[in-house]
N, C-alpha and C positions, 0 to 999 in steps of 0.2 A: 793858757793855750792848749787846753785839752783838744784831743782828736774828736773826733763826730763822725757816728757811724749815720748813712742816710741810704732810706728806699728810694728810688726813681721811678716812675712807670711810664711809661712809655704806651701808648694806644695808638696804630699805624694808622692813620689817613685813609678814608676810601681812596681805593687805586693807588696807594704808595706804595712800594718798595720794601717789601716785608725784608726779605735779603740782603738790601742795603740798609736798611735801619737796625735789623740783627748785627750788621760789621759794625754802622757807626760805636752801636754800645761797649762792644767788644774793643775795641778802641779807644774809647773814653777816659776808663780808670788809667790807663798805661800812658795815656797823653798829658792827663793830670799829675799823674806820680813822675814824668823826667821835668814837668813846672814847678815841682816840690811842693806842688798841691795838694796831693792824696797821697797817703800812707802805702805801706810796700805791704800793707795785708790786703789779702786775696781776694779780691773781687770776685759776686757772685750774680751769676746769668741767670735767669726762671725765664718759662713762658706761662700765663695763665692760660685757660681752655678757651679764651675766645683769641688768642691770639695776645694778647697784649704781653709787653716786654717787661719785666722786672730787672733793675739790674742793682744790687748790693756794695758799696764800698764805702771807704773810709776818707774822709777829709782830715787834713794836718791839725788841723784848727779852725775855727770860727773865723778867723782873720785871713785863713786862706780862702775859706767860702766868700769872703767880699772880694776879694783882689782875686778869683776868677771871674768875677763878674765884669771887672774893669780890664782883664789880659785880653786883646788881640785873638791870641788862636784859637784859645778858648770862645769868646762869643765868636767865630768862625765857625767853631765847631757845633757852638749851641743851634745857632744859624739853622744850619742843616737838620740837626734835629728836630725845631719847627715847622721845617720842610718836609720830614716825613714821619711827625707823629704829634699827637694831642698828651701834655698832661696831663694826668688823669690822678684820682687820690685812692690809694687802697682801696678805702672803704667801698667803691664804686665796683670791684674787682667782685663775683659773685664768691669765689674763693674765700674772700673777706671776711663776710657770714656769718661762717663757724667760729668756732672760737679756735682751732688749728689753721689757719688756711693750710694750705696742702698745694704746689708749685712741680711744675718740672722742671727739674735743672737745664739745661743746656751747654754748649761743651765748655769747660771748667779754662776760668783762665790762666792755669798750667798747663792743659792740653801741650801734648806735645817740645813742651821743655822739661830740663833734667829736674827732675824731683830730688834724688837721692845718687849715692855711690854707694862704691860698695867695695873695700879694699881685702883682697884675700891674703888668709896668715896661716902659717902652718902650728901658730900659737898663739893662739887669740886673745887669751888673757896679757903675752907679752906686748904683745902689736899694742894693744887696748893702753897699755902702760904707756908704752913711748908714744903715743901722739897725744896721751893728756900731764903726760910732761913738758914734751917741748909746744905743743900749740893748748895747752888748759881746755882739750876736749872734753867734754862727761860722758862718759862709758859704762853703758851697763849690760849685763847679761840679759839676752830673752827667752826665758822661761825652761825648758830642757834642750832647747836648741840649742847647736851650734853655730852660734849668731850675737853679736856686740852690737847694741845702739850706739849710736854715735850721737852726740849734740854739739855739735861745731859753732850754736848759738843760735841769735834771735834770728828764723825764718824772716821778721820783719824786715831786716835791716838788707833781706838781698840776697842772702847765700841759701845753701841747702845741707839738709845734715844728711845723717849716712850710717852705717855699719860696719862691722869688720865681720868678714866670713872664710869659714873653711875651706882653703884651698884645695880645691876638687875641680876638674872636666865639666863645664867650660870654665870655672870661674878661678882663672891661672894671671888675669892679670884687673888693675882698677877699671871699674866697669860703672861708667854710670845710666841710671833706670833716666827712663822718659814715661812721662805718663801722658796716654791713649786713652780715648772715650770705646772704643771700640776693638779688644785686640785682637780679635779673628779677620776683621779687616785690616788691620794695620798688616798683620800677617802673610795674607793674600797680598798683600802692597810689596812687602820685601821682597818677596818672593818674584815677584813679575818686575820689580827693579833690576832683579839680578844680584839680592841678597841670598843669604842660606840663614836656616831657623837650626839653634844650638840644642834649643831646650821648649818643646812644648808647650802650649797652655798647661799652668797647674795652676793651684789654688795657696794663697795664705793665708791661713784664717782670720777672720776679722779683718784681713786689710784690703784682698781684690785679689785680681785674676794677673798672675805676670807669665813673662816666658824669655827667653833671648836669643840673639839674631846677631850675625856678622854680617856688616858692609861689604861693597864692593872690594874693599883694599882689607878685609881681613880682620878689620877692627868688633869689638865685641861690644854689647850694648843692650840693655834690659827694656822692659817695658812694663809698664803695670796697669791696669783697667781698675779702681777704685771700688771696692765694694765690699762692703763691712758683711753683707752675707754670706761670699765665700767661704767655704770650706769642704 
């Protein structure tokens, strides 16, 4: 009962619904993963340059692949997708071609839920001790920083891991990061909410672009833009 990693592609219909067929996809993995269909690893969106949909995820098993075929919501759902789009086979894809194809992402489906935390300690290496005692976290130091990985375990299964950090202004209490395809607009977004921004766009190298922002009632809350180029 090994898992099975599978491409999709998806080619939109003359006059379909490019918009609604972008949602169905985005929907897909997350409908299959609460039928215990598909794996809790991350599905992945592309668009090709003519438009066509690529969408990346993981099946439980081979035995799941048939018994969605036979579930209800699922051919409900398949339904629809022959409503607004043709399967199409990679190779058909001009991207294909090369021997790299080359894809645009589209917005990640973590978008906008918590990625990470971030617990601050005024003794990091203490903190770092007592949560991998009492909960068996793995803790490690990151490089000259004053900063603790956290592995609170397999991303697969559900959860998110996290960090321990120097308690400093704003980071005085557990803050958890959201991750944003866009953080200058997220920005502009809190801000015309009737949020306040803590800490400006900076950079972390090799990981993306973060900043953080208090809610309306005061609460504090990160954000991060994905991008291994940063620095």
């Amino acid at each position: 009962m090994a898992a099975e990693m599978v491409i999709a592609v998806y080619r939109p219909k003359p006059g379909a619904d490019r918009a609604a067929l972008l949602q169905l996809v985005r929907e897909h993995a997350p409908a299959l993963r609460k039928l215990g269909l598909a794996s809790w690893t991350q599905a992945v969106v592309m668009t090709a340059a003519d438009g066509t949909i690529l969408e990346i995820f993981e099946w439980t098993s081979k035995e799941a692949v048939d018994a969605a075929h036979d579930h209800p919501e699922v051919k409900k759902m398949w339904d629809r997708f022959h409503e607004l789009s043709d399967y199409v086979p990679l190779k058909d894809l001009a991207e294909a071609q090369g021997i790299f194809p080359h894809f645009q992402r589209l917005e990640s489906e973590r978008a906008h839920r918590v990625i990470h935390f971030e617990i601050p300690a005024d003794d990091l290496k203490r903190c770092a001790e007592f949560y991998s005692r009492v909960f068996r976290w793995k803790t490690s130091s990151w490089g000259d920083f004053p900063y603790w990985l956290v592995d609170a375990g397999d991303e697969a299964a559900g959860g998110v891991n996290g960090a321990i950090t120097k308690r400093e202004k704003p980071l005085t209490q557990v803050t958890n990061i959201i991750e944003v395809q866009d953080l200058e607009a997220a920005v502009r977004e809190i801000r015309a909410a009737g949020g306040t921004v803590e800490l400006e766009k900076h950079a972390v190298p090799g990981v993306g672009w973060a900043a953080y922002a208090r809610d309306t009632e005061g609460n504090l809350f990160g954000m991060m833009q994905p991008d291994p180029a940063a620095k």
